[in-house]
TIMIBA-448947 format. One record per atom (N, C-alpha, C, O, CB): x, z, y. Coordinates in steps of 0.2 Angstrom, whole numbers, plus 5000, padded with zeros to 4 digits. Each point is the difference from the previous one (the first is absolute). Glycine has a CB too. Layout:
N
XZY
...
//
This chain:
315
507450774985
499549965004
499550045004
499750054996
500449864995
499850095014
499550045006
499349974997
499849954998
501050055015
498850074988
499249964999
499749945003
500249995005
499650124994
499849864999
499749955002
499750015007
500050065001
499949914987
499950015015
499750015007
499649955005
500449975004
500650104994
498549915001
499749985004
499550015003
499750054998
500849904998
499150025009
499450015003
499849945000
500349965002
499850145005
499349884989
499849945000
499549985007
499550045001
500849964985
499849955017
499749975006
499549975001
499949964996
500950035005
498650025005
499249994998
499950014994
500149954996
499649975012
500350134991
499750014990
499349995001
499749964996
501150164998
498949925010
499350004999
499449915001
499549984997
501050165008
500049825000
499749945002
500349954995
499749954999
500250095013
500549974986
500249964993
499450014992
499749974996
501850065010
498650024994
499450034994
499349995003
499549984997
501450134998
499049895011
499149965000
500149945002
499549975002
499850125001
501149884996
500149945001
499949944993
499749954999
501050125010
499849984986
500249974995
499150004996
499849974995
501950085006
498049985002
499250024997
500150004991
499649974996
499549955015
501450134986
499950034994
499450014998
499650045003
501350004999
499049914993
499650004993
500250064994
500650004999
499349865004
499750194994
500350024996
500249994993
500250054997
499549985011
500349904990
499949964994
500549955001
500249964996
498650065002
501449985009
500649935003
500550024997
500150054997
499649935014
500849964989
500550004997
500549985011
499849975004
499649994977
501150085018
500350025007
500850005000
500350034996
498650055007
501549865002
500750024999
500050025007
499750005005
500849934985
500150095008
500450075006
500749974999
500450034996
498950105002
500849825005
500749945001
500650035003
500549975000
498749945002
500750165000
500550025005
500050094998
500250055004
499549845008
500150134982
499850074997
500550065005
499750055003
500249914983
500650035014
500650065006
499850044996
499849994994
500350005021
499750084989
499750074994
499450015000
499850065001
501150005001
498849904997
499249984998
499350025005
499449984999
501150054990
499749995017
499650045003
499449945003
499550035003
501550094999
499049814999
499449974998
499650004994
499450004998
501049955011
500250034987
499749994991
499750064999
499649994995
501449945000
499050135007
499650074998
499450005003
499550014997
501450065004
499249905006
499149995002
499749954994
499650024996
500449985019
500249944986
499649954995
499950054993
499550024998
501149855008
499850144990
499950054993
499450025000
499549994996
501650055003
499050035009
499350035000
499349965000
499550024997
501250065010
499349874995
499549985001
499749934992
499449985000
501150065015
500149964980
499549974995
499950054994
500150065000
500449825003
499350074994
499450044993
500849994996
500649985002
497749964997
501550104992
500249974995
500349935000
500649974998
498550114999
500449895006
500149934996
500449955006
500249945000
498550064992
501450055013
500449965006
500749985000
500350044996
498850025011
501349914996
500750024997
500549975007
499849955003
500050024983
500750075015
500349955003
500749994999
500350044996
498949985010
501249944998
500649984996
500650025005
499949975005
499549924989
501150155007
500250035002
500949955000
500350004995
498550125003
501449855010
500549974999
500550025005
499850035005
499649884991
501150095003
500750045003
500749954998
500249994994
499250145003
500949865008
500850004998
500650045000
500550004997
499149925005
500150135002
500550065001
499650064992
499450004999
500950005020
500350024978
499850044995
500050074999
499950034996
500349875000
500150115011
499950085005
499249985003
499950035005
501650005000
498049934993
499450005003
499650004995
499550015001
500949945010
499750044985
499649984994
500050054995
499550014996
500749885005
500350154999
500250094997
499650045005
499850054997
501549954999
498649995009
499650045004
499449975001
499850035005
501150024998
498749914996
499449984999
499650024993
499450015000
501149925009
500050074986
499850024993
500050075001
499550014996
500949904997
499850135009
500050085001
499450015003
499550034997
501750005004
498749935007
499250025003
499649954996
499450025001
501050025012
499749924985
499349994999
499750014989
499649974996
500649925018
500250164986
500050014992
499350034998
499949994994
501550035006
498250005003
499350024998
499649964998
499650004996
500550075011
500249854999
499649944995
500449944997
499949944999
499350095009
501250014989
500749964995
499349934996
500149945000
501250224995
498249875001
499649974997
499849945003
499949954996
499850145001
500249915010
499949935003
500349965004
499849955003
499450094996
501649995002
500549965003
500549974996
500250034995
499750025013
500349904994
500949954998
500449975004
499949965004
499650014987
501050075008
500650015004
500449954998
500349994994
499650135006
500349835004
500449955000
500850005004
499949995006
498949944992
501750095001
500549995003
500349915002
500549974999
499650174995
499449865009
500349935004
500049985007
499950045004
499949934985
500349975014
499849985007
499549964999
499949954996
501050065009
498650015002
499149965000
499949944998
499549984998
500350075012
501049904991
499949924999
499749994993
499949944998
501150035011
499050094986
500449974993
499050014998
499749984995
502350095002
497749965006
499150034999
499749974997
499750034996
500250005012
500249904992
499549944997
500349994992
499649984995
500349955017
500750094987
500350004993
500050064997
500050004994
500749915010
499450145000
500050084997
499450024996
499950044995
500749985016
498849944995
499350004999
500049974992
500150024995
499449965020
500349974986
500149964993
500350014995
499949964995
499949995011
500550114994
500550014994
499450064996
499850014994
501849975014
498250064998
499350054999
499549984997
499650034997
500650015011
499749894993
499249965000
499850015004
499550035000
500249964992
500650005014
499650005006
499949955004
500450015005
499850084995
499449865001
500149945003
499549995009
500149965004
500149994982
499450105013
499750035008
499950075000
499950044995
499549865008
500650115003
499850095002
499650015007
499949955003
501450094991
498550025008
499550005003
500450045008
499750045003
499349944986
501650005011
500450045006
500550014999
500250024994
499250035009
501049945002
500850005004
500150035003
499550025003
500849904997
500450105000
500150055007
500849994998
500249994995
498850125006
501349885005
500650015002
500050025008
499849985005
500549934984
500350155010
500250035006
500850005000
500450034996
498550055004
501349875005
500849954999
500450055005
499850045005
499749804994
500950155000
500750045004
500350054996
500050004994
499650005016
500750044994
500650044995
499450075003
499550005004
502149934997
498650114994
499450064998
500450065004
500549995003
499149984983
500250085015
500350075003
500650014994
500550025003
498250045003
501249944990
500750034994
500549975001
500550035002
498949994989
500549915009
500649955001
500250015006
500650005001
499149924993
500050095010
500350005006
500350085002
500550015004
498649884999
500650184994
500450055000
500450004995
500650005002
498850065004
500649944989
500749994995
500549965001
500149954998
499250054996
501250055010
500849945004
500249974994
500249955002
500450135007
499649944984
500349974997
499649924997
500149974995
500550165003
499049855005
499449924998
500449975006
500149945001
498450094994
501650015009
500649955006
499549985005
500349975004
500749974988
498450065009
499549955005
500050055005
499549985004
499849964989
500950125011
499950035004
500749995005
500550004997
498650094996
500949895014
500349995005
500450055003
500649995003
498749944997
500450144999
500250075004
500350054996
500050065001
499149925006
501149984986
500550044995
500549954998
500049944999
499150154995
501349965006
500649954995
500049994992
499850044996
501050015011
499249924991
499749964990
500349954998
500349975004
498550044997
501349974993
500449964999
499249945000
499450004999
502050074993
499149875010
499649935003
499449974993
500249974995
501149985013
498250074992
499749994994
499249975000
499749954997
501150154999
498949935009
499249975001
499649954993
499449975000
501150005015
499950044979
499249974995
499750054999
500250065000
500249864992
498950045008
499550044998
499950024993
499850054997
499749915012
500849964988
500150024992
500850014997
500449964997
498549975001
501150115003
500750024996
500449974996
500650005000
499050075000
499949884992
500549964998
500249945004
500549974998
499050084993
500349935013
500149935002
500850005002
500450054998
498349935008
501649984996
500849995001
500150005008
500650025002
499749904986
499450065016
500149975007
499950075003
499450035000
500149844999
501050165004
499950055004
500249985009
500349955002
500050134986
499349975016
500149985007
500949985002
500249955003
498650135000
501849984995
500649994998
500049934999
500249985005
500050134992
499849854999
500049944997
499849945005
500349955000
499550114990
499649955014
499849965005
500350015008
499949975005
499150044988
501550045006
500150015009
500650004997
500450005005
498850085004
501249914985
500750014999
500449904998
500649985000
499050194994
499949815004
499949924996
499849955004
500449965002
499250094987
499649955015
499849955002
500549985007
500350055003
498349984992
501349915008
500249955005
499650035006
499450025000
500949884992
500250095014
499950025003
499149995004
499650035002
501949974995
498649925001
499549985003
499550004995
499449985002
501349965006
499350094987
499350024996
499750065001
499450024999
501049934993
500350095011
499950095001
499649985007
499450035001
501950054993
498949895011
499549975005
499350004999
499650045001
501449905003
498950004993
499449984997
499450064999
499550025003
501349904992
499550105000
499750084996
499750055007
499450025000
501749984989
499450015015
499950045004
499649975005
499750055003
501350014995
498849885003
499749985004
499249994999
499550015004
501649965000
498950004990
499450004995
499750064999
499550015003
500949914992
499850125002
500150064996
499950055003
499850054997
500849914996
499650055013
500250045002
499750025009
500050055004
501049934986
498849955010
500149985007
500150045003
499650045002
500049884998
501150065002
500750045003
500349955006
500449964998
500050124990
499549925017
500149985007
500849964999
500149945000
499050175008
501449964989
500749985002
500249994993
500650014999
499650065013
499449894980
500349984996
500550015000
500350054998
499149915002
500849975002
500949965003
500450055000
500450014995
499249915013
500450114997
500550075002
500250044994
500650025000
498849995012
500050014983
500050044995
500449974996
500650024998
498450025003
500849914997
500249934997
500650025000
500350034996
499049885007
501050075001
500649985000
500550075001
500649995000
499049905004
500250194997
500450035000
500050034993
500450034998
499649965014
499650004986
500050034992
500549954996
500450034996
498450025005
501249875000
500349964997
500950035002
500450014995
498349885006
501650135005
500450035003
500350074996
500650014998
498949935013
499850104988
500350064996
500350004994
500550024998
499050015007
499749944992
500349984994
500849974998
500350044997
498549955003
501549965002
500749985000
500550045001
500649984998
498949955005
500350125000
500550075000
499950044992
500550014996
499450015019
499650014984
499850024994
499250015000
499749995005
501450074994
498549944993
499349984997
499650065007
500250055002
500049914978
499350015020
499550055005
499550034993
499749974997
500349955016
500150164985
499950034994
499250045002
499649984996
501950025001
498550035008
499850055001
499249995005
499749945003
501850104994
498350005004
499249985005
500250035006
499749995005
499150014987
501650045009
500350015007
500749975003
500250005005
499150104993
501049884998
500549955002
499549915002
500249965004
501050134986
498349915006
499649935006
499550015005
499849965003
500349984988
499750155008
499550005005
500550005006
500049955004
499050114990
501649985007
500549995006
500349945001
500149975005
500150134993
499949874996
500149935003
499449945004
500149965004
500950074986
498449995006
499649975005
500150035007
500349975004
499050004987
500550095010
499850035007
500649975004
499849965004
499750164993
501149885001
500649985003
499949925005
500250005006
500350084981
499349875009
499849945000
499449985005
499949955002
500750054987
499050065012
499549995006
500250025006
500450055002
498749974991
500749935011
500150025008
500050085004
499550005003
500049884996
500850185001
499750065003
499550005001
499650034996
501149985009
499149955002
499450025003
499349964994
499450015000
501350005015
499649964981
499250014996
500150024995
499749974995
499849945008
501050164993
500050054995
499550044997
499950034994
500949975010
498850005003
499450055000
499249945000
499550025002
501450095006
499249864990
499549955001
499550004993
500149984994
500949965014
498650084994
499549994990
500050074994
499750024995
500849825005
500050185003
500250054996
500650014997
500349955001
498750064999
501350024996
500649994997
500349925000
499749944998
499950164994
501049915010
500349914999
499949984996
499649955000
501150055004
499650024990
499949994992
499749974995
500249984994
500050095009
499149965001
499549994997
499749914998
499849984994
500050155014
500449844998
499549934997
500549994997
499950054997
499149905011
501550034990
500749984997
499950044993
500149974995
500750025016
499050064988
499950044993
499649974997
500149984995
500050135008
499349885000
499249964996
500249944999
499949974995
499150095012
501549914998
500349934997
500350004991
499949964996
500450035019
500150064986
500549994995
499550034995
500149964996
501150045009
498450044993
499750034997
499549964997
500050004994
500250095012
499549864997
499649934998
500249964998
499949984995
499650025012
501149974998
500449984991
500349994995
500049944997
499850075006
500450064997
500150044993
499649984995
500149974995
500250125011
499149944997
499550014995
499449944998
499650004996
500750115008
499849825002
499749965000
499350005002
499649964998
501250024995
499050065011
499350035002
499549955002
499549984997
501050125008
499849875000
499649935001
499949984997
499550014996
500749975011
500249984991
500149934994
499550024994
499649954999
501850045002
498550074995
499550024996
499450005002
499549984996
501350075000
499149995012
499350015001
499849945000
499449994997
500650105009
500349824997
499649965001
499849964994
499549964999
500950065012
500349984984
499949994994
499350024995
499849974995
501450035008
498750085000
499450044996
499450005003
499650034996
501150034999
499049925010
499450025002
499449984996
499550034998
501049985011
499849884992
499649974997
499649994991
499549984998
501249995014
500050084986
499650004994
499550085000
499650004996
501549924997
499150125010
499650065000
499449975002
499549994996
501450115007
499149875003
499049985001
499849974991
499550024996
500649915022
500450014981
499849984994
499750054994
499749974995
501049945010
499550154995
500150044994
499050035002
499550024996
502450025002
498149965008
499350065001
499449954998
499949945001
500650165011
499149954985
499350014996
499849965008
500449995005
499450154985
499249845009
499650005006
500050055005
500250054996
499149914997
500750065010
500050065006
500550045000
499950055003
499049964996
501949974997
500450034999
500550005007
500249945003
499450064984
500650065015
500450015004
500750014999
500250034995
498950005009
501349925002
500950025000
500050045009
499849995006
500849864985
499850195007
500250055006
500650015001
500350024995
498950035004
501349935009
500649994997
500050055007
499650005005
500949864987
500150195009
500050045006
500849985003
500550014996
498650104999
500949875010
500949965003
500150065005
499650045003
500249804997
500850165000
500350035005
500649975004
500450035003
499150064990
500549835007
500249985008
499749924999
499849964996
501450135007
498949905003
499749925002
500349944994
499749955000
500350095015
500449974982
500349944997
499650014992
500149954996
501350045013
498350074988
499750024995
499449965002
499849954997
500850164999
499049935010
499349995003
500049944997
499849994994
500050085017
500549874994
499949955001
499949954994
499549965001
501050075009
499849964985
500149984994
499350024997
499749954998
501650065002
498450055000
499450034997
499449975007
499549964998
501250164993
499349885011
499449975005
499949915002
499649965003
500850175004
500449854989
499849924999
499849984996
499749955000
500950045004
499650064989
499949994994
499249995000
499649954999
501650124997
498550005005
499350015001
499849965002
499549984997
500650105005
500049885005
499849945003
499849954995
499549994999
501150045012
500249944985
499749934999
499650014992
499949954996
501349985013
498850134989
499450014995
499550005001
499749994995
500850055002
499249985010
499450015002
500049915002
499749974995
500250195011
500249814997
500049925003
500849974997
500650005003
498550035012
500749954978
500749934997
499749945004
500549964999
499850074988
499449965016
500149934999
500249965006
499750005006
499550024987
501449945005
500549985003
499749925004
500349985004
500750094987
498449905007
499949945004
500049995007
499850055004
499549944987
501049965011
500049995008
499250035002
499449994997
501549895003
499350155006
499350025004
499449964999
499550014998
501250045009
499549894996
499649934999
499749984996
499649965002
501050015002
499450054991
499649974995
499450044997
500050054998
501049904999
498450015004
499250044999
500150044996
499750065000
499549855002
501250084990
499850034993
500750024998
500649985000
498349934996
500950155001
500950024996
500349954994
499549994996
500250155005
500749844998
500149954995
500750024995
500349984995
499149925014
500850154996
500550044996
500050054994
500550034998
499849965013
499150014987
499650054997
500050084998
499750034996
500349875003
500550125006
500150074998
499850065004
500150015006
500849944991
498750104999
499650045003
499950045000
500350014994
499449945005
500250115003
500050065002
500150024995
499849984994
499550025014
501150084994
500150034992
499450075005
499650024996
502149954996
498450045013
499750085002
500049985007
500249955003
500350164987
499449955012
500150025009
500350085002
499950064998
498949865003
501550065004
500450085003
499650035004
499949995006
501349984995
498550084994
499650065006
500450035007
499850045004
499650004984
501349945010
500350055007
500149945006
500649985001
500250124990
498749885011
500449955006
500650045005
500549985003
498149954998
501350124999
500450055005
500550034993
499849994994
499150075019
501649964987
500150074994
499750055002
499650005005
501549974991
499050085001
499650054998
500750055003
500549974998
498649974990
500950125016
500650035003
499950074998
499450024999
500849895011
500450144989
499950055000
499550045007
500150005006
500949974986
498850075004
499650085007
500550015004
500449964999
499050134995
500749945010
500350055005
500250034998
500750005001
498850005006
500250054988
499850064997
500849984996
500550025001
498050004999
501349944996
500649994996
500749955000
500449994995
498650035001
501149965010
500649985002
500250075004
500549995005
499149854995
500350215000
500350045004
500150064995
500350055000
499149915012
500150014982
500550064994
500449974997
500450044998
498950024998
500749875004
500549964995
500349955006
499849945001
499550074985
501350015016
500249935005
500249944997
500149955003
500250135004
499849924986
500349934997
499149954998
499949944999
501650144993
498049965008
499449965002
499949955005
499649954998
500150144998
500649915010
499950005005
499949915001
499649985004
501050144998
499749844995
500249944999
499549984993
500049954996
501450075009
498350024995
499649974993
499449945001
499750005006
500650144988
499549835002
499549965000
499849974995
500349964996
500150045013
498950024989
499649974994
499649935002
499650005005
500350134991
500249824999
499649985000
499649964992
500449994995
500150015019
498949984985
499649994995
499949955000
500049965005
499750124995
500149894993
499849934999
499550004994
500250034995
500949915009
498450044995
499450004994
499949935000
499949965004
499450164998
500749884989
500149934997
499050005000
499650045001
501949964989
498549935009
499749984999
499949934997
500249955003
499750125004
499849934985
500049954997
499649965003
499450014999
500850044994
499949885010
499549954999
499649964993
500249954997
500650055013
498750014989
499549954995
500449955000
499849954997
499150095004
//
């Protein structure tokens, strides 16, 4: 196993964001190798804690190593973010005073060829983030219908020439299983038109994020979890979610929305009768973008985007 490896993204605007209490209780939904969960640590007391969540267990071995100085006030959960509300509770923990989740695939995963998520090595077809699970990308480009593999790619990936992909993979496969991350990045490149190969950057690329989502169900979970995370925070407690493409953003900036304004009555009507009210408000009307500074030390930053939401109990 290669060392753990990441750089974690707006570290700094995330942690004054999150406005660490040192007495708070804090989860870290997305741990990788700790290096936001280390700011927050720094910053509570004795009595402060936070809950430290992971499904890759090459990220949670290396978050227990860096953040072992404050072993005393973390807990390490090997699971995925959706499971928080139940995980919590298992602790006695029925609110907390901050979230954080930073969504996508990490620097490790993505240099570690044998996890299979990198486009520009050969690897056997694999992209889980959690290891035990059964569904490998192999499984998804080797099994699904043609017209699902379309789907995926277009949703998921939004990939112009789906179709085309679609169907030539459906073609290879029938000869023999597509095994490998360079036997489908070539077969994608293959299936784009010449002249747009060069287009966005690697061919590969939005087709990878397709199948990698997936795999792993990324969407599906984020939209499934948000709404109870607002539910879980304290008065003045913050959720901080950092996306890295438009189909993550979007989900978290609607979400935001219809927590800040539930109520569904026709415009028309003088009085809300629907009676559902405000949980908080998103301090980020814009997100929150990386420096200059720091999309030029870290180019996978580049795409990043924070945004915040603070609960607010109504009397």
């Amino acid at each position: 196993m290669m060392e753990f490896r990441h750089t974690s993204v707006l570290l700094q605007e995330t942690i004054d964001s999150l406005r660490v209490r040192p007495d708070g209780i804090y989860v870290d939904g997305t741990l990788g190798g700790g290096g936001h969960a280390l700011e927050v640590c720094r910053l509570l007391s004795d009595k402060g804690r936070l809950i430290g969540i992971d499904q890759d267990g090459e990220a949670i071995a290396a978050a227990q190593e860096r953040l072992k100085e404050f072993k005393d006030r973390v807990t390490f959960l090997r699971s995925n973010y959706c499971t928080m509300v139940a995980e919590l509770e298992k602790l006695g923990i029925t609110s907390v005073d901050g979230i954080l989740l930073d969504l996508g695939v990490s620097s490790h995963q993505l240099d570690d060829a044998e996890r299979g998520f990198a486009y520009r090595v050969d690897a056997p077809l694999d992209m889980r983030m959690d290891t035990r699970q059964a569904l490998t990308a192999a499984d998804v480009v080797n099994t699904y219908s043609e017209q699902e593999l379309a789907r995926i790619l277009r949703e998921y990936g939004e990939e112009r020439f789906a179709g085309r992909i679609a169907k030539r993979i459906v073609m290879q496969r029938a000869a023999h299983p597509i095994e490998t991350t360079g036997e489908l990045s070539e077969l994608i490149r293959s299936a784009i038109p010449a002249k747009h190969r060069s287009e966005k950057g690697h061919p590969a690329k939005r087709s990878f994020q397709a199948v990698r989502i997936e795999v792993n169900r990324e969407l599906d979970v984020l939209q499934e979890s948000l709404d109870g995370m607002i539910d879980l925070l304290n008065e003045g407690g913050r959720l901080c979610v950092i996306t890295f493409h438009s189909l993550e953003d979007r989900i978290v900036k609607q979400t935001f929305r219809r927590n800040e304004h539930p109520c569904t009555c026709p415009p028309e009507f003088p009085v809300c009768v629907c009676g559902k009210k405000p949980k908080g408000r998103t301090l980020t009307r814009k997100p929150i973008l990386p420096s200059e500074e720091e999309t030029e030390g870290n180019s996978r930053s580049k795409s990043a985007k924070l945004r915040v939401f603070e609960r607010i109990i109504e009397q």
